[in-house]
Biopython code that builds the backbone (N, CA, C, O; Angstrom):
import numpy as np
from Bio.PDB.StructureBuilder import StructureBuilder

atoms = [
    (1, "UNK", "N", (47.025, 6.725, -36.360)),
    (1, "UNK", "CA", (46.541, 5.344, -36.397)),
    (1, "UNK", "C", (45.641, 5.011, -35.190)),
    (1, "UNK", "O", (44.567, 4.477, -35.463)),
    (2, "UNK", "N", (45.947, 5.269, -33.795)),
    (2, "UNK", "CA", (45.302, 4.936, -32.865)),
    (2, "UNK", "C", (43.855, 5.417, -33.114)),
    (2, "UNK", "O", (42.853, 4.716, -32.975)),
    (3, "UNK", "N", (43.887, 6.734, -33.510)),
    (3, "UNK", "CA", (42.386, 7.696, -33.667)),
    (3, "UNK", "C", (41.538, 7.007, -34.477)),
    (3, "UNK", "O", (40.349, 7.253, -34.274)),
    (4, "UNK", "N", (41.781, 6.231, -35.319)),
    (4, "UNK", "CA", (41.503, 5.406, -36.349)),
    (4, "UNK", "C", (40.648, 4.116, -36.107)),
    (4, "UNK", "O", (39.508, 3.811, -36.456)),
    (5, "UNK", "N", (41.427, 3.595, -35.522)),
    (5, "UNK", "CA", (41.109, 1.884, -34.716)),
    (5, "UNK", "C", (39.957, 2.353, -33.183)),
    (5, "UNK", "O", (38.924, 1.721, -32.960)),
    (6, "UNK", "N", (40.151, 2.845, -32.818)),
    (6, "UNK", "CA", (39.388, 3.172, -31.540)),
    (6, "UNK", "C", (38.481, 3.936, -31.559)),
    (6, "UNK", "O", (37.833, 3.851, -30.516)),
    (7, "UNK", "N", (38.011, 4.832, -32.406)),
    (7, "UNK", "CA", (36.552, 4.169, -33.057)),
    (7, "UNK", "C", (35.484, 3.363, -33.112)),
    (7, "UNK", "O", (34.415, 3.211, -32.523)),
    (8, "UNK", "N", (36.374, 2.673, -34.407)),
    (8, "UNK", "CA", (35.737, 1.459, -34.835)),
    (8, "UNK", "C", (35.609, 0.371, -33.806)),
    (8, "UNK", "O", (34.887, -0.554, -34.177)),
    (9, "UNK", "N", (36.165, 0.242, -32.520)),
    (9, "UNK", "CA", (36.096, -0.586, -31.569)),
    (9, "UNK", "C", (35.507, -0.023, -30.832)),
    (9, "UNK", "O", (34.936, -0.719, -29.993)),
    (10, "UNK", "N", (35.352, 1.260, -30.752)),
    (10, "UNK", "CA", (34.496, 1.842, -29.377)),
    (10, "UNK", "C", (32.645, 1.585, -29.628)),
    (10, "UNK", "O", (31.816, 1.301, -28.763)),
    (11, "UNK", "N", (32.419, 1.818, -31.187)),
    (11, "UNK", "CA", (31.063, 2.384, -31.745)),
    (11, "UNK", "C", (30.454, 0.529, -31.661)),
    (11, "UNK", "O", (29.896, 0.067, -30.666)),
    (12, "UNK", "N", (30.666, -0.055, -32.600)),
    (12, "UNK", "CA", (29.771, -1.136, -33.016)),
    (12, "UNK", "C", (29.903, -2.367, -31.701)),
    (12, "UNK", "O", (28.996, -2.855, -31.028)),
    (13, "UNK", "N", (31.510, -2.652, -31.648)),
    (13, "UNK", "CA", (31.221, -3.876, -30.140)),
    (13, "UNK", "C", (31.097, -3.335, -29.179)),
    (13, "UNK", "O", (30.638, -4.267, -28.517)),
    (14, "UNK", "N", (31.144, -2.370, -28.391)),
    (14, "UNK", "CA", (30.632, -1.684, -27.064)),
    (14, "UNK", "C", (29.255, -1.899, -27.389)),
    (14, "UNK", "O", (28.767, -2.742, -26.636)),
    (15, "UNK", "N", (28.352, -1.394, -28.335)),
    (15, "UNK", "CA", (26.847, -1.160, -28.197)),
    (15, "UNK", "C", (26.098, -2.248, -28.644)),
    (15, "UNK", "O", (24.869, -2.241, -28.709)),
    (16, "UNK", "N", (26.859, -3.238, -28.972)),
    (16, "UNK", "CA", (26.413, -4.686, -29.091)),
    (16, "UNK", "C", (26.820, -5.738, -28.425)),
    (16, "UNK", "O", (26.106, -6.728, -28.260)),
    (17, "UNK", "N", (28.325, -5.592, -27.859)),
    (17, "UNK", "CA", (28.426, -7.071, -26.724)),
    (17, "UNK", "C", (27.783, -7.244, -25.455)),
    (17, "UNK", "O", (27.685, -8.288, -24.810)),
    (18, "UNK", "N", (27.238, -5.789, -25.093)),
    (18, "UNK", "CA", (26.553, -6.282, -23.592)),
    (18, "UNK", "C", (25.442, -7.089, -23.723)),
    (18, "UNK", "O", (25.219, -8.042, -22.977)),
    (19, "UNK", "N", (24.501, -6.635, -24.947)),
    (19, "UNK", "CA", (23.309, -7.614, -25.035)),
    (19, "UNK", "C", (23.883, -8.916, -25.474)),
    (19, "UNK", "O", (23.191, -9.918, -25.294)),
    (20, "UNK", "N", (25.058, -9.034, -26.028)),
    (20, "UNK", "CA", (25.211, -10.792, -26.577)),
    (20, "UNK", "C", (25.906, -11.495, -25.678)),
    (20, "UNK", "O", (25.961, -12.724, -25.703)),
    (21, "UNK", "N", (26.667, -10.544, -24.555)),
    (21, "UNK", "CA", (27.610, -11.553, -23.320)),
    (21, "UNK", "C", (26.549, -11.793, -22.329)),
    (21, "UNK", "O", (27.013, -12.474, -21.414)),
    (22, "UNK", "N", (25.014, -11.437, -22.102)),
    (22, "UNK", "CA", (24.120, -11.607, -21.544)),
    (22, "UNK", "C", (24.059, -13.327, -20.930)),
    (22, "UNK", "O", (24.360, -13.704, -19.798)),
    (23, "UNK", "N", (23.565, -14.171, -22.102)),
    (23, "UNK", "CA", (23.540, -15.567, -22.422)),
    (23, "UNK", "C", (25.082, -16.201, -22.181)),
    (23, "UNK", "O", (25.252, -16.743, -21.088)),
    (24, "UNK", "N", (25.714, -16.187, -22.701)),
    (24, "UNK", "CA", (27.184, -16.637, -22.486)),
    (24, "UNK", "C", (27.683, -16.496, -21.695)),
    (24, "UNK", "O", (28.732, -17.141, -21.710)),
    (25, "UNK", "N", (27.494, -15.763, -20.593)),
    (25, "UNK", "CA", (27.971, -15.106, -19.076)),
    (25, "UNK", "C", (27.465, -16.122, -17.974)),
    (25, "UNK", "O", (27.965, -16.570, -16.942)),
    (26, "UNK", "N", (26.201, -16.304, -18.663)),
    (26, "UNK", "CA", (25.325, -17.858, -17.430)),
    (26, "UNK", "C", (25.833, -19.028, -17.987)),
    (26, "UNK", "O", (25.231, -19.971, -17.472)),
    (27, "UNK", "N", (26.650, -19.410, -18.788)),
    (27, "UNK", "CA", (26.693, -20.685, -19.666)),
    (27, "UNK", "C", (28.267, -20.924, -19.319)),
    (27, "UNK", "O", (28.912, -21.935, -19.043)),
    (28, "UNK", "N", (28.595, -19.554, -19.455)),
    (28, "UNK", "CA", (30.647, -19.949, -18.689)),
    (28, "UNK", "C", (30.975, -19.544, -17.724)),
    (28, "UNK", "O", (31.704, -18.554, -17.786)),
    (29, "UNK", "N", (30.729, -19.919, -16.780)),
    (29, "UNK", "CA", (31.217, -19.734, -15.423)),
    (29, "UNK", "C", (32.570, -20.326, -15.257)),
    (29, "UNK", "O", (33.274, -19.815, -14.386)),
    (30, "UNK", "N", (32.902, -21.009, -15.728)),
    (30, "UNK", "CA", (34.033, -22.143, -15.479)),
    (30, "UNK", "C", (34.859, -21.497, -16.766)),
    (30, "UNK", "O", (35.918, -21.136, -16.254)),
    (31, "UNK", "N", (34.901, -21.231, -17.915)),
    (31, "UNK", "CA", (35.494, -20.190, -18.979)),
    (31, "UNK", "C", (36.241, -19.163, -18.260)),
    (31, "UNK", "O", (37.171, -18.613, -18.851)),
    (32, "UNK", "N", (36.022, -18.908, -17.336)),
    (32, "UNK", "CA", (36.321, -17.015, -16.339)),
    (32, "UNK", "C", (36.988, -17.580, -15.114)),
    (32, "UNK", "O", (37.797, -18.500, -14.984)),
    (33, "UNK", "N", (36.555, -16.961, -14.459)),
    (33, "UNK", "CA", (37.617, -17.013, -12.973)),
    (33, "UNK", "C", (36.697, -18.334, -12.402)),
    (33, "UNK", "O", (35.530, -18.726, -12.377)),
    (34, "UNK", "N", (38.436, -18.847, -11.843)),
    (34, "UNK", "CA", (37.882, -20.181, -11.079)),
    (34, "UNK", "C", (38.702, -20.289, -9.635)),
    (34, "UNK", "O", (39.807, -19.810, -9.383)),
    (35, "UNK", "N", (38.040, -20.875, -8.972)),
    (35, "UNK", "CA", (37.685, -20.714, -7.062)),
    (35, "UNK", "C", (39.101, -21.307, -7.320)),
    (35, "UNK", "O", (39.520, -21.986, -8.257)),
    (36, "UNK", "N", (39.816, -20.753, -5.991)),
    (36, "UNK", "CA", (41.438, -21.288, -5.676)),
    (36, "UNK", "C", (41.192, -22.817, -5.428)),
    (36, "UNK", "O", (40.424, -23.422, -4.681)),
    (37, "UNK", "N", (42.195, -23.233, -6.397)),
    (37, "UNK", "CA", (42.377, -24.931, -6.094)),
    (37, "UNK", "C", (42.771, -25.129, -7.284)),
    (37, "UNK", "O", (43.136, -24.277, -8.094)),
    (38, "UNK", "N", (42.664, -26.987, -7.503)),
    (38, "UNK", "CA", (43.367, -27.648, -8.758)),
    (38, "UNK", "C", (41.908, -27.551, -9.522)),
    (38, "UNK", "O", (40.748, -27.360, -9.157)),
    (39, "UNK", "N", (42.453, -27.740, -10.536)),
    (39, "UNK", "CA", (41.396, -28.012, -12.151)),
    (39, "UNK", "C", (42.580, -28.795, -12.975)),
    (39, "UNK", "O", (43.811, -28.775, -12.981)),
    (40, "UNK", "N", (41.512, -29.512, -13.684)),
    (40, "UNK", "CA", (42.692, -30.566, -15.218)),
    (40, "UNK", "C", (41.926, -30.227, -16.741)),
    (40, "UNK", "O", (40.745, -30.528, -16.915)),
    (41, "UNK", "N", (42.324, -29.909, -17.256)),
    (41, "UNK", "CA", (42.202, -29.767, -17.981)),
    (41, "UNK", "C", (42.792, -30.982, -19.462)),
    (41, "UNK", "O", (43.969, -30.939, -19.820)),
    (42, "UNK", "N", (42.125, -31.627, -19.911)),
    (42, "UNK", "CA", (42.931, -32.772, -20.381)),
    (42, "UNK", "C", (43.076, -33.973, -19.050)),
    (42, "UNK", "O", (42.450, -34.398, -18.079)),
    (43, "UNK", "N", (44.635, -34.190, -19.938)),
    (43, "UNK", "CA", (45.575, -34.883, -18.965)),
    (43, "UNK", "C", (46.418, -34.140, -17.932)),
    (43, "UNK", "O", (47.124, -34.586, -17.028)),
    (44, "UNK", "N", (46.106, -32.651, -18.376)),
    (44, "UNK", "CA", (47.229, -31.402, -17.012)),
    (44, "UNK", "C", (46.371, -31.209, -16.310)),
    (44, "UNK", "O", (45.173, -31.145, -16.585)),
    (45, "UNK", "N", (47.188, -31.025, -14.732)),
    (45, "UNK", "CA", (46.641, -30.768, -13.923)),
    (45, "UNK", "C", (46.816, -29.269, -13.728)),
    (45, "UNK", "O", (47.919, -28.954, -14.174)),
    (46, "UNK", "N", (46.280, -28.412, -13.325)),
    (46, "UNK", "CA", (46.477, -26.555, -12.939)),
    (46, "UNK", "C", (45.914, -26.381, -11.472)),
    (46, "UNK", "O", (45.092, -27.079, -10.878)),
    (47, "UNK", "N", (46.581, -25.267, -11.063)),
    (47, "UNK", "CA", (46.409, -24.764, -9.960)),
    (47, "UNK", "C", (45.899, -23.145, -10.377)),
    (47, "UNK", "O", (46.324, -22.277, -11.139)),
    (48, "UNK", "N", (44.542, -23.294, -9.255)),
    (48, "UNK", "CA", (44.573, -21.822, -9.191)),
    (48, "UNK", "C", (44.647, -20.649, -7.880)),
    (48, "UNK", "O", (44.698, -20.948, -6.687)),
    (49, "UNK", "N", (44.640, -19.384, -8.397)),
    (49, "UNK", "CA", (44.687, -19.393, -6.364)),
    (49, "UNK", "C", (43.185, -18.264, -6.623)),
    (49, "UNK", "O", (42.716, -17.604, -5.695)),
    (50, "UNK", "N", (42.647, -18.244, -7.975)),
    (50, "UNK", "CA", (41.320, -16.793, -7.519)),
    (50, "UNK", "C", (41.650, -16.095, -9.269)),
    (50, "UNK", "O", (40.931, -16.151, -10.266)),
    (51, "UNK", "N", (43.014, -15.470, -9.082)),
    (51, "UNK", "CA", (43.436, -14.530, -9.924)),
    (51, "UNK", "C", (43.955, -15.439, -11.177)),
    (51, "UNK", "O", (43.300, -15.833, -12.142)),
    (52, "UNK", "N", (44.899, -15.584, -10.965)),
    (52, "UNK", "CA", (45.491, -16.726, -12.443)),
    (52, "UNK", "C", (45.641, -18.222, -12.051)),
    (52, "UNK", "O", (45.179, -18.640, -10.989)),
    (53, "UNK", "N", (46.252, -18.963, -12.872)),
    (53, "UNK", "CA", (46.172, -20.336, -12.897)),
    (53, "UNK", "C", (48.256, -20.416, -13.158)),
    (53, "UNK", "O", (49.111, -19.576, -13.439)),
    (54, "UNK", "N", (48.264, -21.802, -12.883)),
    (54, "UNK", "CA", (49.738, -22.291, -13.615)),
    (54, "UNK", "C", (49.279, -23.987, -13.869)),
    (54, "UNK", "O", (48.199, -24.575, -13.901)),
    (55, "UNK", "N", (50.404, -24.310, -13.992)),
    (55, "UNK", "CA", (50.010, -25.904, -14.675)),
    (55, "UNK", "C", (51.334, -26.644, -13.715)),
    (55, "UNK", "O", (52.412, -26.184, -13.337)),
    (56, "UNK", "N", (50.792, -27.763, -13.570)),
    (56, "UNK", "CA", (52.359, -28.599, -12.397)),
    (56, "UNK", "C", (52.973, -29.356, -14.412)),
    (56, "UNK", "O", (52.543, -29.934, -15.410)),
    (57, "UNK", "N", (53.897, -28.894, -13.961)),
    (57, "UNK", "CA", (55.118, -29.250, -15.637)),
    (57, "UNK", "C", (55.408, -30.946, -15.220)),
    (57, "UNK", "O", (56.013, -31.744, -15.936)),
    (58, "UNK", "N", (54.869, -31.204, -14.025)),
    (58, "UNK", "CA", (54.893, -33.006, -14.149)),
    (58, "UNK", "C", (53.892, -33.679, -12.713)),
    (58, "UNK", "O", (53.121, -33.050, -11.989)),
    (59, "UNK", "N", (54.209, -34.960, -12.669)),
    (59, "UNK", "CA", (53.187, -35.652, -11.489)),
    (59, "UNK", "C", (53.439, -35.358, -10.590)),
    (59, "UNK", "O", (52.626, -35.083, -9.707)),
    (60, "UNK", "N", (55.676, -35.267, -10.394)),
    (60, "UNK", "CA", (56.594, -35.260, -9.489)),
    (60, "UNK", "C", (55.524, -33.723, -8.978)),
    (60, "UNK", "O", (54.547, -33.413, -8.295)),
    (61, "UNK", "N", (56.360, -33.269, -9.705)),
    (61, "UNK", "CA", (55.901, -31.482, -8.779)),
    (61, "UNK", "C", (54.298, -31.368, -8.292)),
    (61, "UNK", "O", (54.191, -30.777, -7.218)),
    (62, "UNK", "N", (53.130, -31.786, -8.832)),
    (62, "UNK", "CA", (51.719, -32.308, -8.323)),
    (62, "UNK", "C", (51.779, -32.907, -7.261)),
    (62, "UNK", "O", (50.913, -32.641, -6.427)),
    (63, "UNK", "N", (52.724, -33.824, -6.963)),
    (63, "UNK", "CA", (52.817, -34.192, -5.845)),
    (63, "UNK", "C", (53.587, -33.670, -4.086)),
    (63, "UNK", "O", (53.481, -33.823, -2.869)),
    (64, "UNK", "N", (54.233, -33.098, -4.997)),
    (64, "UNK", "CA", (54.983, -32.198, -3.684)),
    (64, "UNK", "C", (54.216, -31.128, -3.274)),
    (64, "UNK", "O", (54.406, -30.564, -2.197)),
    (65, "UNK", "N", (53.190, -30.750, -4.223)),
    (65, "UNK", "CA", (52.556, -29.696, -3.886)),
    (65, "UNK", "C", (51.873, -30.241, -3.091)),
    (65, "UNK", "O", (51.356, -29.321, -2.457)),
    (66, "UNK", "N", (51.386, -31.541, -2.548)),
    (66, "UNK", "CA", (50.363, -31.731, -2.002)),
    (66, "UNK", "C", (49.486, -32.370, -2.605)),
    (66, "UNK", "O", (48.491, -32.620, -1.926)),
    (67, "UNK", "N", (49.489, -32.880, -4.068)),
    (67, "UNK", "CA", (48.393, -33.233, -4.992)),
    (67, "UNK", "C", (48.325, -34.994, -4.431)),
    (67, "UNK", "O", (49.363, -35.601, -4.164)),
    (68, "UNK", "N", (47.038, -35.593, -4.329)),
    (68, "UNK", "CA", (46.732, -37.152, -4.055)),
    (68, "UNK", "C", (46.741, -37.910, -5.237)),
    (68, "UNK", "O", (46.784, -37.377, -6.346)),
    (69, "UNK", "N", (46.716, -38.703, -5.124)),
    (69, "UNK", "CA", (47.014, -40.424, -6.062)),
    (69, "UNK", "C", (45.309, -40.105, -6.991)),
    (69, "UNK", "O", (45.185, -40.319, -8.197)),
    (70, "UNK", "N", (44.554, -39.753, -6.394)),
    (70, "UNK", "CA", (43.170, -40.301, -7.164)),
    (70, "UNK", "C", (42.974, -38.694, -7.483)),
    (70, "UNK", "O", (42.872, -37.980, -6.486)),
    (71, "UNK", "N", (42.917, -38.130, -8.622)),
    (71, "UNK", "CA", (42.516, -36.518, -9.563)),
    (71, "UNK", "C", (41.191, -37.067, -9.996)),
    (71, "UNK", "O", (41.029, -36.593, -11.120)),
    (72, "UNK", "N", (40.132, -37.834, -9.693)),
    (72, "UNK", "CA", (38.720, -37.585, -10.401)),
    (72, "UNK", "C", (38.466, -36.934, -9.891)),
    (72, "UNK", "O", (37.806, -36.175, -10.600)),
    (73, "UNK", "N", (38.540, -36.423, -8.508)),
    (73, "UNK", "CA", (37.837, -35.790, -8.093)),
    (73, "UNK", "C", (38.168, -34.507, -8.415)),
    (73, "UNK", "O", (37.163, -33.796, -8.409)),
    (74, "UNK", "N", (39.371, -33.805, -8.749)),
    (74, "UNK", "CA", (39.236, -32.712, -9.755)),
    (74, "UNK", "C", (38.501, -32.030, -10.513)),
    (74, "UNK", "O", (38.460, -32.410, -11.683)),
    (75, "UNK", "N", (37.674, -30.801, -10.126)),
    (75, "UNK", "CA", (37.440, -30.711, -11.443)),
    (75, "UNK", "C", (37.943, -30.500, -12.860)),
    (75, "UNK", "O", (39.035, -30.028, -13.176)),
    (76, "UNK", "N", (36.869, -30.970, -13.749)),
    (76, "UNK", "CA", (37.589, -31.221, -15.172)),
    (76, "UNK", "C", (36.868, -30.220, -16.421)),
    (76, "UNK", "O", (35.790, -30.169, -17.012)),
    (77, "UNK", "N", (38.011, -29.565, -16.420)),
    (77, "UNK", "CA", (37.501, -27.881, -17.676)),
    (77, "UNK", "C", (37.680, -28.226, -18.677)),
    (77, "UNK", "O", (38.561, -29.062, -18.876)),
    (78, "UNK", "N", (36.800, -27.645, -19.866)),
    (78, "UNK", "CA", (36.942, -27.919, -21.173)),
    (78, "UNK", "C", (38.483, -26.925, -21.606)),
    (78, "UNK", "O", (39.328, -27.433, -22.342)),
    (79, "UNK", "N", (38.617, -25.880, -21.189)),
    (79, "UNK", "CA", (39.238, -25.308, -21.911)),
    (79, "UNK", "C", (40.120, -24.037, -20.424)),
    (79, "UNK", "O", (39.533, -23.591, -19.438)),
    (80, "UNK", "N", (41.328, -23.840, -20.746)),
    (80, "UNK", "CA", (41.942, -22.426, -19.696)),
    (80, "UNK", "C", (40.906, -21.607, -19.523)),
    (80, "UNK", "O", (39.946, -21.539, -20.291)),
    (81, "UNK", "N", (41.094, -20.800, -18.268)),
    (81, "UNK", "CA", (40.055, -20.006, -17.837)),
    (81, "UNK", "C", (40.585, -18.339, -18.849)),
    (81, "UNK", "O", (41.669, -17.884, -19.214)),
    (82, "UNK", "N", (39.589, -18.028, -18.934)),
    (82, "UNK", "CA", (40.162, -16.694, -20.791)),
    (82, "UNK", "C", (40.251, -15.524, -19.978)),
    (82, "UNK", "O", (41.036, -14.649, -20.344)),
    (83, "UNK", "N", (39.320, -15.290, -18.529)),
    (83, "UNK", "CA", (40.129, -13.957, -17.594)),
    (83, "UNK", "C", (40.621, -14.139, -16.989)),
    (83, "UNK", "O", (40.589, -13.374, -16.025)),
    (84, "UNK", "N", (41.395, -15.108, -16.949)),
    (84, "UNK", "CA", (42.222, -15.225, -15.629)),
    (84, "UNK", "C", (44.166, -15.473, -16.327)),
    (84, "UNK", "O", (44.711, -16.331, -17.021)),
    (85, "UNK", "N", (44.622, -14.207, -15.653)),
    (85, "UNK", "CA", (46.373, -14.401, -16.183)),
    (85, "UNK", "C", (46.332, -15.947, -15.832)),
    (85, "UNK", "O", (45.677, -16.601, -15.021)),
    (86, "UNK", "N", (47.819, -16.437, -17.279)),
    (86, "UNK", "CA", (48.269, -17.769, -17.139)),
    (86, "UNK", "C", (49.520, -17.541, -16.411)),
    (86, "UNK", "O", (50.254, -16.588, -16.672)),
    (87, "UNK", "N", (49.737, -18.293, -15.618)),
    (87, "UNK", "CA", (51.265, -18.030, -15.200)),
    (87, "UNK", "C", (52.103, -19.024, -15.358)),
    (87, "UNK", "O", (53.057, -19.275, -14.623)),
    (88, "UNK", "N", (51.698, -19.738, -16.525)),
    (88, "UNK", "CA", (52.735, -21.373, -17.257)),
    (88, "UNK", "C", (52.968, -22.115, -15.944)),
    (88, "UNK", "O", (52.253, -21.854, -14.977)),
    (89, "UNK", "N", (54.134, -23.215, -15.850)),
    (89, "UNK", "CA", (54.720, -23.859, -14.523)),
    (89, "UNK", "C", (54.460, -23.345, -13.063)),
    (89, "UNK", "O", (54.526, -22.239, -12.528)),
    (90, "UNK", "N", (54.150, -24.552, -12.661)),
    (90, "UNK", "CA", (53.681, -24.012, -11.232)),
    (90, "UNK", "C", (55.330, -24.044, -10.436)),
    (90, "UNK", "O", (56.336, -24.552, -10.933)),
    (91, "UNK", "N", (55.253, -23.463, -9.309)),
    (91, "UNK", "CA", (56.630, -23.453, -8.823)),
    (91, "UNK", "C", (56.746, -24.178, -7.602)),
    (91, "UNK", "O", (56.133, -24.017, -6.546)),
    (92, "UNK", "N", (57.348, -24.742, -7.812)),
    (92, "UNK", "CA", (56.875, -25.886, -6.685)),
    (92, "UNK", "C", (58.250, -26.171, -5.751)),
    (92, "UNK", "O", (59.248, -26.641, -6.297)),
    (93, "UNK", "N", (58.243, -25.886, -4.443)),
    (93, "UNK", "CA", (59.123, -26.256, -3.013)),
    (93, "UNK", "C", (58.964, -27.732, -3.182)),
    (93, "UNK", "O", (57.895, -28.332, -3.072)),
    (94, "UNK", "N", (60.092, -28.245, -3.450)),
    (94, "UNK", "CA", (60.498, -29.865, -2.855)),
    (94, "UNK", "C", (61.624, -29.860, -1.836)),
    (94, "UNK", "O", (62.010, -30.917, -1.338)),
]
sb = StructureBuilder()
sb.init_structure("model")
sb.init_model(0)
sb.init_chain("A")
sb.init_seg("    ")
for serial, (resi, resn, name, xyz) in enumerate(atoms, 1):
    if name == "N":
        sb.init_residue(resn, " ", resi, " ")
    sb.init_atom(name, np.array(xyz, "f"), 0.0, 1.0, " ", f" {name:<3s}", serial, name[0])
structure = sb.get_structure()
């Protein structure tokens, strides 16, 4: 089975995604890895440190982390970053 599938994944998207992630590579910067700090996504707030992200599971824990009263200044993502591990709940020292 493996000999099978890996192939078909090696031949046609290898020799066609580099020319099509060309365009989409300048357009998502913010899609991929994002600079250590908070991002919101929605109404959640996330932390990142570079490598993965987590999410504060409430305001309480946002706040112990250090998080302020006013999040506009956050930046605000359309969507989770897609290379970067999720690591769910942030863990937060109170």
């Amino acid at each position: 089975a493996p000999s099978v599938e890996q192939p078909s994944r090696s031949v046609a998207p290898s020799v066609e995604q580099p020319s099509r992630s060309v365009a989409p590579s300048v357009e998502q910067p913010l899609g991929c890895a994002i600079q250590p700090g908070r991002f919101r996504i929605g109404g959640a707030i996330f932390y990142s440190n570079g490598s993965a992200f987590c999410v504060y599971k409430s305001w309480d824990d946002y706040k112990a982390a250090g998080g302020g009263d006013d999040t506009s200044s956050i930046p605000l993502l359309p969507s989770k970053p897609a290379c970067m591990r999720d690591d769910g709940a942030c863990i937060v020292n109170k």
